[in-house]
N, C-alpha and C positions, 0 to 999 in steps of 0.2 A: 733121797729115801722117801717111801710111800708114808704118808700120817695117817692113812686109815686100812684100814684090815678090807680088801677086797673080797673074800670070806664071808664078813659081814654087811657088805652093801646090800640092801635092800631098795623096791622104788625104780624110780626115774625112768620106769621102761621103755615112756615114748623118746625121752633127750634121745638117752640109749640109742634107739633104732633111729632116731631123724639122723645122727652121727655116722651111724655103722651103713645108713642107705647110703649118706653124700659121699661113703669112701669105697664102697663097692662101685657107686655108680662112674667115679671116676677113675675108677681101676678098671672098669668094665669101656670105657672112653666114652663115657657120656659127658661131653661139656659144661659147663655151668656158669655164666654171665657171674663177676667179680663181686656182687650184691651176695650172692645164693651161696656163696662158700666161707661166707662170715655167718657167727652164730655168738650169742651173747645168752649167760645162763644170771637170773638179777634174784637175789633174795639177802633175806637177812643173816646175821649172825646165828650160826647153830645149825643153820638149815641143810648144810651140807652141800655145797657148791665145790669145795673145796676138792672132798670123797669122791664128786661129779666127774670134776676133769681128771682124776686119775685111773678113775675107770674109763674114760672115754679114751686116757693114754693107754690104756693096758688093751682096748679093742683096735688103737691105728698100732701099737707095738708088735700086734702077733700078725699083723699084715705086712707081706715081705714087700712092700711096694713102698710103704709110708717110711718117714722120720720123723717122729714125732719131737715134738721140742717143748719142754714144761717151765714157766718162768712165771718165779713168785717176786713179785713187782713189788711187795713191801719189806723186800729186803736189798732192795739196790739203794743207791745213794740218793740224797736231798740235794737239791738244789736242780736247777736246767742240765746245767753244763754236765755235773758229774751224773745226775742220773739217766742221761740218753748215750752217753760213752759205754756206764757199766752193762745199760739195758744190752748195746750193739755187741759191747765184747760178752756179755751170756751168752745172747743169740749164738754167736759164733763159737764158742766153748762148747755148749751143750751140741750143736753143730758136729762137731768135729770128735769129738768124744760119740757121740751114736756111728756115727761112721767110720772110726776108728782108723782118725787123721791125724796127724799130729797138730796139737794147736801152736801156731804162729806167735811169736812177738810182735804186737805192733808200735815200737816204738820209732818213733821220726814219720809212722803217716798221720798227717790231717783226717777230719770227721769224713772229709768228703771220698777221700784215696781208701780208708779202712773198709764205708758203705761199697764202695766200686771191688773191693776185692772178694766181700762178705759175698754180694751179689756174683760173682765169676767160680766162689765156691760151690751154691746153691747150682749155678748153671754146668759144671764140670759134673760134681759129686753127688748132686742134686737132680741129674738130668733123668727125667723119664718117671720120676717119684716124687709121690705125693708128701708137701712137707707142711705137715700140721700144726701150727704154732696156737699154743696154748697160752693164754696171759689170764694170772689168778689174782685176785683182792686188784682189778682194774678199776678201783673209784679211789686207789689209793693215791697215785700221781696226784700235784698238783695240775689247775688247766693246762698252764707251759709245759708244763714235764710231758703229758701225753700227747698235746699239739707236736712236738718235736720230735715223739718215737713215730708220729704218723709221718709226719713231713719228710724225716729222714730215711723209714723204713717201710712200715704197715702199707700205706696206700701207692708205692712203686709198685710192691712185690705181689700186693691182690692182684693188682691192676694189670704187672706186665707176665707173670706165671700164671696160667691158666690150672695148674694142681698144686694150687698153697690152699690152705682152709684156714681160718683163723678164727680163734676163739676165746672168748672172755669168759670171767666171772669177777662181781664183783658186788657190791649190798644197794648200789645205784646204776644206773642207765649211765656205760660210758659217754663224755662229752666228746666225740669225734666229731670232724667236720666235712671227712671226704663220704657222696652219699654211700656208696659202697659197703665203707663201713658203718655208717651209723647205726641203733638198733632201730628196728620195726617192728610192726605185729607179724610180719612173716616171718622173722630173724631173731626173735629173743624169748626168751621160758623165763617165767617168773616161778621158780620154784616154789610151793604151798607146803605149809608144816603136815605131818602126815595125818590121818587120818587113824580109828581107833583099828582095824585092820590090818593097814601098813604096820601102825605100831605095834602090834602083835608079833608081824612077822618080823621084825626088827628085834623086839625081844628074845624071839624065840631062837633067833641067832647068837643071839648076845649070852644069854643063860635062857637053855633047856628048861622049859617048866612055866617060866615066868609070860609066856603070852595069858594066862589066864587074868592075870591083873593089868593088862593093858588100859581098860578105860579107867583106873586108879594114876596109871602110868599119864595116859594123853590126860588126865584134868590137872595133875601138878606139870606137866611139862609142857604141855602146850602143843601136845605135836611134834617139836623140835627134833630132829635126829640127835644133836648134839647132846641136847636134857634126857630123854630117852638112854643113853650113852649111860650117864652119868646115872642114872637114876637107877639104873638095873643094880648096879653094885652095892644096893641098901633093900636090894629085894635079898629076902631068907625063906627058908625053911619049906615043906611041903604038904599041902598043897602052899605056894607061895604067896608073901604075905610081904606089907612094909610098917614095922614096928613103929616108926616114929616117922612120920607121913611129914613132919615141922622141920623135926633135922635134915628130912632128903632136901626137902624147898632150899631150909638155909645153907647147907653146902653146896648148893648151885648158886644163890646169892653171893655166897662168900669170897666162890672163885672169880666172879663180878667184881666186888664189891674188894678184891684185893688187888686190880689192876685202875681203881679210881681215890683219890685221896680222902682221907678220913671226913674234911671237914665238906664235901659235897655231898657225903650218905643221907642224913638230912633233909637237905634241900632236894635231892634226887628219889625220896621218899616222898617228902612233902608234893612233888606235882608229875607223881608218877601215873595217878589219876586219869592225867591229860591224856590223849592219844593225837592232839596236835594244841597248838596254843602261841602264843603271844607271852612274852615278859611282860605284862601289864595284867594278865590274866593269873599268868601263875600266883603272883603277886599275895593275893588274899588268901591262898593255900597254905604259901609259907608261914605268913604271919598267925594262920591256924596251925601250925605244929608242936608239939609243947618244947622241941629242944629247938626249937626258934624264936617265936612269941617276939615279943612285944621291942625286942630290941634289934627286928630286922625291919627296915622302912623300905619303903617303895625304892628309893634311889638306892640302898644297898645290895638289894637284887639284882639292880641295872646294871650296877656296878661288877657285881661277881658273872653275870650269866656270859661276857666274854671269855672269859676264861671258863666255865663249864662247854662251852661249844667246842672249844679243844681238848676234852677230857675224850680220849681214847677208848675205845673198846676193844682187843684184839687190833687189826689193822685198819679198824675203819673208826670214826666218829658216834659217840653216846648221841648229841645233839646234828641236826643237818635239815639244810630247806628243803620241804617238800614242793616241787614248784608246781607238782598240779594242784594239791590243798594250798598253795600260797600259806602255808603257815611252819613252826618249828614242828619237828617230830624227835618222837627217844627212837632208839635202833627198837624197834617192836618186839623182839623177844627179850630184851634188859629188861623194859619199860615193864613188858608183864610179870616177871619174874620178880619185879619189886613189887609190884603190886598184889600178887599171888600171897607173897610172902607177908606183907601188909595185914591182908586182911585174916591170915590165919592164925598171926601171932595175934594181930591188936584190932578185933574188929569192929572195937569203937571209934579208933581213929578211923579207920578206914572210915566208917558213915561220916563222919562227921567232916572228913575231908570232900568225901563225894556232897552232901548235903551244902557245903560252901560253893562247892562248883555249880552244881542245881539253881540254887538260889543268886549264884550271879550271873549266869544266863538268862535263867528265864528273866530277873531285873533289864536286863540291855535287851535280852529279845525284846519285851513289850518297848522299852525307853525308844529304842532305837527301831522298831520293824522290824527285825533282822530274821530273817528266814535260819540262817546260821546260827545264829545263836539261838532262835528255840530247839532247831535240830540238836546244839549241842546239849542243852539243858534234858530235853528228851533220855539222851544217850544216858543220862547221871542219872536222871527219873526211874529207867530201864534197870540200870546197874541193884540198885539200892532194892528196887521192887524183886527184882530175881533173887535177890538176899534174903528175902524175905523181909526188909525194913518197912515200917511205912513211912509212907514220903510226908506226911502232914506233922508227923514230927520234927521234920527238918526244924519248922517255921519255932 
């Protein structure tokens, strides 16, 4: 079943059309080297990746050529073994259900005998048609789990079916290994929160009326399709208006804030600030927080922050390496959405959290040279100044 109302999709026009070109053009029999018929869609939580591929199924579904195939990857099983079984018998289920085959028992065949038969399906039932396989929340596997669905499946079937397309989404750059599939700059969208426009016309979808308070709408939500979503159902009246501008924030927090455990709110306030950082950094945030203070020490943060990296958001990770910053990140729409939230209820902590970070940058900037660390002390400088604070009060 679809999760998002195609009705209201708004956006994406170029995925859109780079999508609807590669399936005309190979319906029309223009070939495409096994690189050029992978495509990866990368953004955060909210952004609407999700919306993406199901409009991009609903353009290969009205095309009598195509099968398309949708598989939400964070609902197969854990571990290696069980989750590239269940990924192969989806495949083949959803398979065989669009083509309106009866699905098979596999029981008594081996991984290898089930892939050989999946594969004589595609090539029987499958012949002459374009078969578009769709893989969503694809940063969710572990390495092994997706090393395996390539090994076993992904990079055969690019490689030996000249009309397979495959497509991802997921909140990071899949880890593949075959080149074919990996992303590139030619081959991946990094989808962007929208713009106050976009947001309009999302709005205006959503409840009639309400594009007029769109840049009300993008400064509490950030852009997000998702917040957007959510945020229209606390617009009222006419001409339209949002009465309590604190409660829309915190009933987007909330719904956050109710899929992470009580005793991280806290701490995940405390160094929401950050927009990348080091456990050693957050460190003096915490210890400025008042429901933390003085009885959280440098090694009790060490101590808790393994277990906050596994703290869930939806299907992906709160915390996660960013390997081109070489540092920790929050999923960037949580991150702002606590800090949004932050600074409208309490915006004294807020300075005074940002004025700790300030001041312990620019400290290591100078101690150390660090190019980095004055950039980031900057960044806090910036913050506080747009606020209207002055920064000489920090001190």
């Amino acid at each position: 079943m679809p999760t998002c109302d195609p009705d209201k999709f708004v956006n994406r026009e170029k995925e859109l059309a780079y999508i609807k070109d590669k399936i005309t053009r190979l319906v029309n029999g223009q070939p495409f080297a096994p690189h050029e018929r992978v495509v990866h869609f990368v953004g955060p939580s909210g952004i609407g990746k999700t919306c993406l591929l199901e409009k991009c199924y609903e353009i290969s579904d009205i095309e009598p050529r195509c099968v398309p195939i949708l598989i939400q990857l964070e609902l197969l099983g854990s571990g290696q073994e069980e989750f590239t079984n269940s990924f192969l018998a989806k495949v083949y289920e959803k398979f065989c259900t669009y083509k309106r085959i009866s699905v098979e028992k596999q029981d008594g065949r081996t991984r290898k005998q089930f892939v050989s038969h999946l594969y004589r399906m595609f090539n029987v039932h499958g012949k002459n048609q374009i078969i578009v396989l769709f893989l969503d929340e694809i940063n969710v596997p572990q390495r092994k789990e997706l090393q395996d669905i390539e090994e076993n499946l992904l990079e055969e079937l690019v490689h030996s079916n000249r009309l397979v397309i495959l497509i991802t989404a997921g909140r990071s750059y899949p880890m593949l290994n075959d080149f074919a599939l990996r992303p590139s700059s030619a081959n991946t969208f990094v989808l962007r929160a929208f713009d106050e426009k976009t947001t309009g016309e999302q709005l205006e979808k959503l409840k009639p009326g309400s594009a007029l308070i769109a840049s009300k709408i993008l400064e509490l939500g950030g852009g997000v399709p998702g917040n957007n979503t959510k945020l229209a159902e606390h617009v009222v009246g006419e001409p339209p208006q949002m009465p309590n501008e604190l409660q829309a924030v915190q009933s987007l927090l909330a719904d956050v804030k109710g899929e992470i455990e009580d005793r991280f709110h806290a701490v995940i306030e405390a160094i929401c600030i950050l927009q990348e950082f080091f456990p050693e950094e957050a460190f003096p945030l915490v210890k400025n927080h008042p429901d933390l203070g003085e009885q959280w020490d440098e090694s009790r943060f060490k101590e808790i922050f393994p277990e906050l990296k596994q703290v869930q958001i939806g299907p992906g990770a709160l915390i996660s390496w960013d390997r081109e910053k070489r540092s920790w990140r929050f999923d960037e729409p949580t991150r702002a959405l606590f800090e949004r939230e932050l600074r409208m209820r309490d915006p004294e902590l807020w300075r005074k959290l940002h004025c700790t970070a300030y001041q312990m940058y620019k400290q290591w900037g100078e101690e150390l040279n660090s190019q980095l660390y004055r950039a980031r002390a900057e960044y806090h400088q910036q913050s506080l100044q747009l606020a209207g604070f002055d920064i000489q009060a920090c001190g």
